[in-house]
C-alpha positions as CSV (number, residue, x, y, z in Angstrom):
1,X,0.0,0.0,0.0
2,X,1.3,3.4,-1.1
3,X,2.5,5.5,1.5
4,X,2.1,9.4,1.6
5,X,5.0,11.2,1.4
6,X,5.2,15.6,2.2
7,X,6.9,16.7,-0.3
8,X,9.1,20.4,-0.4
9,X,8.6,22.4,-3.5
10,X,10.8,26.0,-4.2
11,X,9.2,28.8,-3.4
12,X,7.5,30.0,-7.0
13,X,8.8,33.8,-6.4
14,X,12.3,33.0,-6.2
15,X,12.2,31.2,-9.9
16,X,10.2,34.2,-11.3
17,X,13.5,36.2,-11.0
18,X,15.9,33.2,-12.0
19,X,13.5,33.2,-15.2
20,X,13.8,37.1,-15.2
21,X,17.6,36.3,-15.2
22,X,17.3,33.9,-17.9
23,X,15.3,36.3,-20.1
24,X,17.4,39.1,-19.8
25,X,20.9,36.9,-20.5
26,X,19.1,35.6,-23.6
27,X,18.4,39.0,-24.6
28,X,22.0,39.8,-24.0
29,X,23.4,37.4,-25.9
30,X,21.3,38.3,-29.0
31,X,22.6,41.9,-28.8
32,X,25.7,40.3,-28.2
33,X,25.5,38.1,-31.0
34,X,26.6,35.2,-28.6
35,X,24.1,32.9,-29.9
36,X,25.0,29.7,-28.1
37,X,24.6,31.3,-24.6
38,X,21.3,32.6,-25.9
39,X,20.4,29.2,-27.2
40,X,21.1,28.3,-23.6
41,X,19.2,30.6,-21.5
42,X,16.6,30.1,-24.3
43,X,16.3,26.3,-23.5
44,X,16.5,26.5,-19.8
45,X,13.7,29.1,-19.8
46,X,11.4,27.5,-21.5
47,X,11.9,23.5,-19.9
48,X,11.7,25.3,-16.4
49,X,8.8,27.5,-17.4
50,X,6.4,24.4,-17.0
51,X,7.6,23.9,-13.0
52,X,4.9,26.2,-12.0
53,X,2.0,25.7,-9.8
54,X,-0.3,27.0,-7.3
55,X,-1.6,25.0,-4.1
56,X,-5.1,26.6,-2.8
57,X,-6.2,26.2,1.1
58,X,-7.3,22.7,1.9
59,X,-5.8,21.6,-1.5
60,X,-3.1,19.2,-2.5
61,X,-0.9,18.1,-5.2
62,X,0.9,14.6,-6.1
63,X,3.6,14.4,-7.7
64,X,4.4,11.8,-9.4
65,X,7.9,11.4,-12.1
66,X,7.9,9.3,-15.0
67,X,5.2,6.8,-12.7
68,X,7.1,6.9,-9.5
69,X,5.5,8.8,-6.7
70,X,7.6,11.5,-5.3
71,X,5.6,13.0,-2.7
72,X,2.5,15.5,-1.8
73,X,2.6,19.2,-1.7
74,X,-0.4,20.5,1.1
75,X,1.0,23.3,2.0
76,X,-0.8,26.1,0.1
77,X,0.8,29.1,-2.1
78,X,2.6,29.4,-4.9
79,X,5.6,26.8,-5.9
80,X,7.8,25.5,-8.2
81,X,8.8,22.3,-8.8
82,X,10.9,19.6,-11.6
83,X,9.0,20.4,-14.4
84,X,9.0,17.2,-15.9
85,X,6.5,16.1,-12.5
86,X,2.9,15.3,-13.0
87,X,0.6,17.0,-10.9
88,X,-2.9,15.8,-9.6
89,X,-4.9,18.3,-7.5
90,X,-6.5,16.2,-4.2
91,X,-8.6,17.6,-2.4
92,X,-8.7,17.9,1.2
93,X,-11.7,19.4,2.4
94,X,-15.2,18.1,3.9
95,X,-17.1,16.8,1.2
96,X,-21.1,15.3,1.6
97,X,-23.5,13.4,-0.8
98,X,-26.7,11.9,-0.4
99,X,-27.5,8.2,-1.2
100,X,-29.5,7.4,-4.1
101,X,-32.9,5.8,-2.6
102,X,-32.8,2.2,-2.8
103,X,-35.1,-0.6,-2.4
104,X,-33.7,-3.5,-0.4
105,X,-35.0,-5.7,2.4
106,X,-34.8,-5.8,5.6
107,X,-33.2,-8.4,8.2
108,X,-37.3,-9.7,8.6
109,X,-37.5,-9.6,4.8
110,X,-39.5,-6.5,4.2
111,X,-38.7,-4.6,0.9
112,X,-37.4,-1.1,2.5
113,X,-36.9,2.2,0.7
114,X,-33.5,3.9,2.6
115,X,-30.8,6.4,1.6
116,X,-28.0,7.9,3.9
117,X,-26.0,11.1,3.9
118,X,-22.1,10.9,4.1
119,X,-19.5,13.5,5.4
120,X,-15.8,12.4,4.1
121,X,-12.5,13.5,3.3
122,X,-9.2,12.4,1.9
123,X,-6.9,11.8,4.8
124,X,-4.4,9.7,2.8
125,X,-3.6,11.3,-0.6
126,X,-1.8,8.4,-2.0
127,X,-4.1,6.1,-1.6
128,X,-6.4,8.1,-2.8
129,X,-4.4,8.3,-5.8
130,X,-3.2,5.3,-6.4
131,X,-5.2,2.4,-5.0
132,X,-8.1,2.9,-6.4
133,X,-9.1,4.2,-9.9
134,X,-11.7,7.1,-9.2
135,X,-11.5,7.9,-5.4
136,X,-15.1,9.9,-5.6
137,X,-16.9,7.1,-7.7
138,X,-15.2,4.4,-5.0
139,X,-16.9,6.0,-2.3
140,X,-20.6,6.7,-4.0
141,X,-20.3,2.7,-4.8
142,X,-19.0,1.9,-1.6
143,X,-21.6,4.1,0.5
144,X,-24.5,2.4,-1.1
145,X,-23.0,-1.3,-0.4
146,X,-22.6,-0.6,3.3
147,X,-26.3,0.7,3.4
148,X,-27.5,-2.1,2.3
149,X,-25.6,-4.4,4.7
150,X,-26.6,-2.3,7.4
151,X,-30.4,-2.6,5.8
152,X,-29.8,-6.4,6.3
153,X,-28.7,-6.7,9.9
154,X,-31.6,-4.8,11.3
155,X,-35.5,-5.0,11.1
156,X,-37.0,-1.7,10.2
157,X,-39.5,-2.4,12.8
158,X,-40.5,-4.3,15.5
159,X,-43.3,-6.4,15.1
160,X,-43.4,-8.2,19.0
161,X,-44.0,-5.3,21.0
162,X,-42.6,-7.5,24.5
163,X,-39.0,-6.8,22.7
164,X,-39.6,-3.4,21.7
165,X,-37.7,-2.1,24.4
166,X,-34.2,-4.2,23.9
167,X,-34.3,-5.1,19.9
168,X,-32.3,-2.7,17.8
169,X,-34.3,-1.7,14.6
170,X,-33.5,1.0,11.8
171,X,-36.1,3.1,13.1
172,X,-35.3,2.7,16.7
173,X,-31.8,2.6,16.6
174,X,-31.0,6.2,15.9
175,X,-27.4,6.6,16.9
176,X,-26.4,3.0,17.2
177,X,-27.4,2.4,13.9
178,X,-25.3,5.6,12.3
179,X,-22.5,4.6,14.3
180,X,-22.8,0.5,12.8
181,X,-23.1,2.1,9.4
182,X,-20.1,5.2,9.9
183,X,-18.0,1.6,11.3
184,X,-18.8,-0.1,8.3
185,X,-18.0,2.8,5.6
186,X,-14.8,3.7,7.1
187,X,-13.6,0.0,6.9
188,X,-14.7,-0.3,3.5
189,X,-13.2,3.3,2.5
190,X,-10.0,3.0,4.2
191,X,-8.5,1.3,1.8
192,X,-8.6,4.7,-0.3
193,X,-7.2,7.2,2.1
194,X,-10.7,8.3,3.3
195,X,-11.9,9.3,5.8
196,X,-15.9,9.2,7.7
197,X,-16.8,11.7,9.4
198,X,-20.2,11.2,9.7
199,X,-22.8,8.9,8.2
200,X,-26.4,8.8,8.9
201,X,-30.0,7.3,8.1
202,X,-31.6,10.1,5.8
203,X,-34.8,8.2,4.5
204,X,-36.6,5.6,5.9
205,X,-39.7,3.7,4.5
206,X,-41.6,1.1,3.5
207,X,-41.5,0.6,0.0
208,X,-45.2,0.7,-2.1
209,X,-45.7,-2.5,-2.1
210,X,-46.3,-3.2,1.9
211,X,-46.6,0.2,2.7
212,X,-50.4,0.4,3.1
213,X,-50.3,-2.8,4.9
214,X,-47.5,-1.9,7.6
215,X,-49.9,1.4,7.7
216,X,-52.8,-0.5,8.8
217,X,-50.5,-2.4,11.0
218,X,-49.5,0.5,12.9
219,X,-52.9,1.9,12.9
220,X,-54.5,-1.3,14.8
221,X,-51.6,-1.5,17.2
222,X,-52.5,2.5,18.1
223,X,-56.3,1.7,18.6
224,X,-55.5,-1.7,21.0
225,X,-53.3,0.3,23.1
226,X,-55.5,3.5,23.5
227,X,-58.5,0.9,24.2
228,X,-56.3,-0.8,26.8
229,X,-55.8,2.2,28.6
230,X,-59.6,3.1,28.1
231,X,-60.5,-0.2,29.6
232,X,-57.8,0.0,32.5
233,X,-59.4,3.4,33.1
234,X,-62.7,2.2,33.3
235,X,-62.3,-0.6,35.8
236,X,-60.7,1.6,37.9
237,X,-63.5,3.9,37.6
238,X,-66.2,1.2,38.4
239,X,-64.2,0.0,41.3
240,X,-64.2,3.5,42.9
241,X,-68.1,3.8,42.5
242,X,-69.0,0.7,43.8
243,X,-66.6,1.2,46.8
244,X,-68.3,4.8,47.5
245,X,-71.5,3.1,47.2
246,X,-70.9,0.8,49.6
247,X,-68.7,3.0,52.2
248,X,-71.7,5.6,52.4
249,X,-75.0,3.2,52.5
250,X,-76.6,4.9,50.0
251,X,-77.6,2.0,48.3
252,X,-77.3,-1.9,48.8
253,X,-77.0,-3.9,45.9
254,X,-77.0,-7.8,45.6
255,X,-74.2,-9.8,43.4
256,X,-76.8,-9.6,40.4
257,X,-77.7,-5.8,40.2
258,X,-74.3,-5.3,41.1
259,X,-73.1,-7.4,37.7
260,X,-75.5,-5.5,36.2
261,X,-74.4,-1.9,37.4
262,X,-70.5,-3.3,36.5
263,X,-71.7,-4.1,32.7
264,X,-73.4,-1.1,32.5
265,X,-70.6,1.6,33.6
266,X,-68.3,-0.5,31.2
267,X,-70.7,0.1,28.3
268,X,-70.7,3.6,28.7
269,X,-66.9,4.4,29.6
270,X,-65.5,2.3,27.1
271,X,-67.7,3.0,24.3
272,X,-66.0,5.2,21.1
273,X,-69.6,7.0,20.8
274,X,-71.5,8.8,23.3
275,X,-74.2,7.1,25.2
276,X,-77.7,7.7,25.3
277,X,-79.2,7.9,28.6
278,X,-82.4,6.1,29.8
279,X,-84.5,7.4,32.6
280,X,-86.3,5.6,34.5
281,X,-89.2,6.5,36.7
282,X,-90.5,3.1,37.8
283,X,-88.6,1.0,40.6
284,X,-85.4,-0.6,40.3
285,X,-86.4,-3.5,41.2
């Protein structure tokens, strides 16, 4: 594996004069009519002239001579270097893409649509260079097989509700998940000089197909909780009534009218729609 090497160009300024030299001594030796000194200074301007090159903040250049790498300029300014070097510009700084949406499934099997957003940067400019072809296309390819492995490890949802509170899903998981998938990208991206800074969930659904179905799904599971809570509410209620009833003798009930009462109260309190009352004038019993 390539190793990155700093590298320690001239200082560009200082050759603009030596090249100012070189002009003016080809120019004197025209009028001097010492034409192979000016064939000289003539030659060495123009092979040097090439050497020149301009590093911008957060920037980099690798040089590489005749295919052997020679190092990395990232110190920014203007330089001058061998002119014969190749130069490619790296850059250094903080780049982020979103994931195209894809359709995979699930660790339960469940065709999910997810995407992910990704903050990188080069840490390593020759690997980035060198070990892989196209360094930006490498990680768009890579991104998107790590999402869905992650997609695959995890259930988008929890269908027991008794191991809601301990199963990791992809819409649970929040952090946890992001850090699995950041793990995973950085082991798969090393490899180019790169580095994660962050990587997260962006998108999260069903896709068409099951998506009214999980819909439904969540729907019932809404209604039988709020109706459990109506019903816990409700027997509590009745409880308290019949044990005022019976603490203040205001009325003494047998088993049966007291079954009756019970199935009554229930009716009403747990009903969805409001009940109708009944008067009546006769005798209760």
């Amino acid at each position: 594996m390539t190793q990155e090497q700093n590298f320690r160009p001239m200082n560009g300024y200082l050759w603009l004069l030596i090249h100012a030299i070189l002009l003016i001594g080809a120019i004197a030796s025209i009028a001097m009519r010492m034409f192979p000194l000016f064939f000289i200074f003539g030659l060495l301007f123009f092979i040097t002239l090439p050497g020149y090159f301009i590093v911008n903040p957060n920037q980099s250049k690798v040089l590489v001579l005749f295919g052997a790498y020679k190092g990395t300029v990232k110190s920014h300014g203007f330089f001058w270097a061998n002119p014969f070097f190749t130069k490619k510009k790296i850059s250094l700084r903080a780049r982020n893409f979103d994931t195209e949406k894809i359709k995979v499934n699930d660790h339960l099997g469940n065709p999910i649509i997810i995407s992910a957003v990704v903050v990188w940067k080069v840490d390593n400019t020759a690997q980035a260079a060198f070990e892989v072809d196209n360094y930006e296309n490498y990680v768009t390819v890579q991104s998107d097989a790590a999402l869905r492995t992650l997609a695959g490890q995890y259930p988008y949802d929890n269908f027991n509700e008794d191991e809601s509170h301990h199963t990791l899903t992809l819409r649970s998981g929040g952090n946890e998940v992001n850090q699995v998938l950041e793990e995973e990208l950085q082991e798969r991206l090393s490899m180019a000089g790169i580095s994660v800074i962050e990587a997260r969930i962006n998108h999260l659904a069903y896709s068409e197909e099951i998506a009214g179905a999980m819909l439904q799904r969540q729907q019932a599971t809404a209604i039988i909780a709020a109706r459990q809570k109506i019903v816990e509410g409700a027997v509590g209620m009745v409880d308290m009534a019949i044990e005022h009833l019976e603490k203040g003798d205001t009325i003494t009930l047998d088993e049966e009218r007291k079954a009756a009462m019970i199935s009554n109260l229930l009716v009403v309190l747990c009903s969805d729609k409001n009940p109708s009352p009944v008067v009546n004038t006769g005798s209760i019993y």
